[in-house]
C-alpha positions in Angstrom: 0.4 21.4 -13.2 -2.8 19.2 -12.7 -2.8 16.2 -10.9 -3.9 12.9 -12.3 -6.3 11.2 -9.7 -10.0 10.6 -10.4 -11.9 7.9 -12.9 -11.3 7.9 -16.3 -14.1 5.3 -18.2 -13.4 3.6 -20.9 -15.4 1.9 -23.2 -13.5 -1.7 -23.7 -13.4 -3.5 -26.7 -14.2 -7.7 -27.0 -11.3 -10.0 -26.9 -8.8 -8.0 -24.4 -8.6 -8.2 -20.4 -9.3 -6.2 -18.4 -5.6 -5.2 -17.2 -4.7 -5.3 -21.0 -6.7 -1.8 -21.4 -5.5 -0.8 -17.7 -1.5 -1.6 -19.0 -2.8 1.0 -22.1 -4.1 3.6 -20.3 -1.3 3.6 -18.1 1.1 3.9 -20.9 -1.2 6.3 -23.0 -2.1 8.7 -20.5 1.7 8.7 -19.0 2.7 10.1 -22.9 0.1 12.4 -23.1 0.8 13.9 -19.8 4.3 14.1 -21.2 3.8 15.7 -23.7 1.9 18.7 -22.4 4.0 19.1 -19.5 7.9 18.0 -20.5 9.0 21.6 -21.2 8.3 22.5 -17.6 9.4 19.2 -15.8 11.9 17.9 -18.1 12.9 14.4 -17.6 11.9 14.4 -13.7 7.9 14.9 -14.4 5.3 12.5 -12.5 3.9 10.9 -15.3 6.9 8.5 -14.7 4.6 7.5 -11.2 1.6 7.7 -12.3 -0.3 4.4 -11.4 -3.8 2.6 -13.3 -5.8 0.3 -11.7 -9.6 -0.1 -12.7 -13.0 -0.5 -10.9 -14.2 -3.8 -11.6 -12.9 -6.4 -13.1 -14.8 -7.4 -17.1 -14.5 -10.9 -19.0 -12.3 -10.8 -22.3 -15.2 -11.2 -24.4 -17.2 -8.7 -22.4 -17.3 -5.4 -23.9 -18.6 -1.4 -22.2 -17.9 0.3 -19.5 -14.4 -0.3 -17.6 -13.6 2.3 -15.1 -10.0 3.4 -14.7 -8.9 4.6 -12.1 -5.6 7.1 -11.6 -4.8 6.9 -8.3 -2.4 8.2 -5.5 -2.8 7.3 -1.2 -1.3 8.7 1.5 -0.2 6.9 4.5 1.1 7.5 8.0 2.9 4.2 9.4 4.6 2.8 12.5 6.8 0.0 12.6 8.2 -1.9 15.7 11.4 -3.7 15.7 12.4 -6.5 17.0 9.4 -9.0 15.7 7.6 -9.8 12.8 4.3 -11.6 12.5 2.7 -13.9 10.6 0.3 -11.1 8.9 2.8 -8.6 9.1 0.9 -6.5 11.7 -0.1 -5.8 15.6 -3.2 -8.2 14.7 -0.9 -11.7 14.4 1.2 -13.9 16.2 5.1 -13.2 16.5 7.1 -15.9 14.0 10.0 -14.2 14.4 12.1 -11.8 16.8 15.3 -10.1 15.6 18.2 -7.7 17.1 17.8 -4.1 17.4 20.2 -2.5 19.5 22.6 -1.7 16.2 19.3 0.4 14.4 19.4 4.3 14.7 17.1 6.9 12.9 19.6 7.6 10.2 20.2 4.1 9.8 16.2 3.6 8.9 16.2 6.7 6.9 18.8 6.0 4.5 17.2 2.1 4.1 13.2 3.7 3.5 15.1 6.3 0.9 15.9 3.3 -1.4 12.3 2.1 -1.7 11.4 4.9 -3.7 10.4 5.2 -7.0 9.3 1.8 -8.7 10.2 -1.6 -7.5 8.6 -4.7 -6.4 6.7 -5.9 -3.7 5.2 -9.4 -2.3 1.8 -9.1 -0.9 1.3 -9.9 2.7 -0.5 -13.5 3.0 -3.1 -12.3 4.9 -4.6 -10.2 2.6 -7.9 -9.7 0.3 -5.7 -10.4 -2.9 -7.4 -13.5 -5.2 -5.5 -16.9 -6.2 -7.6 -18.9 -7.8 -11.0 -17.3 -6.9 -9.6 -17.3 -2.8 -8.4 -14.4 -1.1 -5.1 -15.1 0.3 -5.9 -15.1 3.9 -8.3 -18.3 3.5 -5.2 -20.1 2.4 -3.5 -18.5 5.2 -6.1 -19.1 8.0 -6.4 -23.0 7.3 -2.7 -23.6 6.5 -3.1 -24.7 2.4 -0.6 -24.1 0.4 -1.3 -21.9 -2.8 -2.5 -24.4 -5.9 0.2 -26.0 -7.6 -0.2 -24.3 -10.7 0.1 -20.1 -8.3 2.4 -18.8 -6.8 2.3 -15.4 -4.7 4.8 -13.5 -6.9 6.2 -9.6 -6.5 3.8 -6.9 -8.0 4.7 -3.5 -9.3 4.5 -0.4 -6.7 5.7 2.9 -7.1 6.4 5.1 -3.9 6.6 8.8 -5.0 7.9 9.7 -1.2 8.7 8.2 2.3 9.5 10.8 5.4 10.1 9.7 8.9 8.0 11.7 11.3 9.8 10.5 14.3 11.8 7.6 16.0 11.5 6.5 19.2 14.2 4.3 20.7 12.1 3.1 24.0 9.0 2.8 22.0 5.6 2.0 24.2 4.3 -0.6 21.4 4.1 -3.6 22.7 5.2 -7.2 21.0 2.2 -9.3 19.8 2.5 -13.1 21.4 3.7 -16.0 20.4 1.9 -19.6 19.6 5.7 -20.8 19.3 7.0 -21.8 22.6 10.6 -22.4 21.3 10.9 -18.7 20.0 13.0 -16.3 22.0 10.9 -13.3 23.6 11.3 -10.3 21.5 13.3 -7.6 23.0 12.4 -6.1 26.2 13.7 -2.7 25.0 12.8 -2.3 20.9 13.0 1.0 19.0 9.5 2.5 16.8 9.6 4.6 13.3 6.5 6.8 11.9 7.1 7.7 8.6 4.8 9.5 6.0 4.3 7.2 2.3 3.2 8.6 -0.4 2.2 6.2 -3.8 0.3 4.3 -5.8 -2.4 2.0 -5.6 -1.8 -1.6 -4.6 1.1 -0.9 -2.5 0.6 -2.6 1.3 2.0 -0.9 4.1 2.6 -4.1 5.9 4.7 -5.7 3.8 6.7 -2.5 3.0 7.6 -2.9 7.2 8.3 -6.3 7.1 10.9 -5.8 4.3 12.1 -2.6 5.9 13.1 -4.6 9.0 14.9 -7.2 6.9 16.6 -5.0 5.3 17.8 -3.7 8.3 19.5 -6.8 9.2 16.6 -7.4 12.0 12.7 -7.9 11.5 9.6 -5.5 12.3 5.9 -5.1 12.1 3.2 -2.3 11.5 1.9 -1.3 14.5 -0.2 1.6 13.7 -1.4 2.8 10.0 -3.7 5.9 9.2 -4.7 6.8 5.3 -4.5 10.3 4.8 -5.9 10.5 1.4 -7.0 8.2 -1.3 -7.6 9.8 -5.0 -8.6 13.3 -4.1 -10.5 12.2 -0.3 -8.1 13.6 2.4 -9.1 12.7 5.8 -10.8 15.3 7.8 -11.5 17.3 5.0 -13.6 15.1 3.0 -14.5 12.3 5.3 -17.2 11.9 7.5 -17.9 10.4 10.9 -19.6 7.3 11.4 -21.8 9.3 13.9 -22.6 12.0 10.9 -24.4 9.2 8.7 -27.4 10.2 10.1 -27.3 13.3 9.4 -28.7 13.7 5.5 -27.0 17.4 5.3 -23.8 15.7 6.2 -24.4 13.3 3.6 -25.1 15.6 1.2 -22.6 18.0 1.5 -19.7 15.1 1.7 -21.2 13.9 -1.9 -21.5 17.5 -3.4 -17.9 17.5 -2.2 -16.8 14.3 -4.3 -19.1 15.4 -7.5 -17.2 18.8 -7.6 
């Protein structure tokens, strides 16, 4: 069984967007890896997650060379209860605090179970994501609200698989501060999760801890994040170290690596 990650161009034609021929290839390429591979996977094969995105964006009335990309990430990630932030992280200031003495491990792994497969997600505010030509955190930093005429609406994800690693009821994360004054102090004893994600592009870790902790009735925030993998690049197997970019060996070998 092959696995669908790596660039697939495409030569679009004038008069579509560019996410029209991504929406396409998604479908396309889903039924053609169907259709070689149903008899051996049945109706549980992973063309059902398989996830476009593209390269670089091209005008409607542009036409050539539109990279798509078929793409899978790997993630390790740690939440901490009992706070959340305003960008959903370590990095920001603590908007809210929550209860955490009712959460136990099976608890939190029964709640991640139910985000696999496709769903929805809200992108974090602080984030690189475009409304009206402005990445979101520009609104976010300066306090504007999104133009009348935008909203920040739920996109499409798909998590293949989610695995806690381990729980740790006295974690040794510490709560970010606090510009509110009026806010309780989060609590002095909060439990941590790691847990192992596996899916498409596009999906943010961040937000998928914030909704994890209000799911569970309480609030959280990522506190540590590694990528394991993006596409076919697995860390420590493909990567190099900032130190090794003087070496042009290293350099070459990490880019006969990626060519195959």
């Amino acid at each position: 069984m092959i696995r669908l990650h790596g660039l697939v161009p495409v030569n679009k034609p004038k008069g579509i967007t560019s996410y029209d021929v991504v929406a396409r290839a998604q479908r396309e390429i889903a039924k053609a890896w169907e259709a070689r591979y149903r008899k051996e996977f049945g109706d549980r094969g992973p063309w059902k997650r398989l996830k476009v995105g593209h390269g670089g964006t091209l005008d409607p009335m542009a036409t050539g060379v539109l990279g798509t990309i078929l793409s899978s990430e790997a993630y390790d990630v740690t939440a901490l209860f009992g706070s959340a932030t305003d960008t959903y992280d370590a990095t920001g200031q603590v908007t809210e605090v929550g209860p955490v003495r009712h959460l136990t491990r099976t608890k939190i792994e029964i709640e991640l179970e139910k985000f696999k497969g496709n769903g929805w997600q809200k992108p974090p505010m602080y984030s690189a994501l475009k409304v009206a030509g402005k990445p979101l955190y520009q609104y976010a930093r300066t306090n504007k609200p999104l133009p009348l005429d935008r909203s920040l609406v739920p996109r499409p994800i798909n998590i293949f698989s989610i695995d806690v690693l381990s729980y740790n009821p006295v974690s040794t994360y510490k709560h970010p501060l606090s510009r509110d004054s009026t806010l309780p102090s989060p609590p002095a004893i909060s439990p941590s999760v790691s847990f192992r994600v596996r899916c498409g592009g596009g999906t943010y870790m961040r937000s998928l801890v914030n909704d994890l902790g209000e799911n569970l009735g309480t609030c959280a925030h990522m506190c540590d994040l590694v990528r394991l993998s993006q596409k076919d690049i697995i860390l420590g197997k493909d990567t190099l170290e900032l130190e090794e970019l003087e070496d042009m060996d290293r350099i070459m070998w990490a880019m006969r690596r990626m060519l195959g």
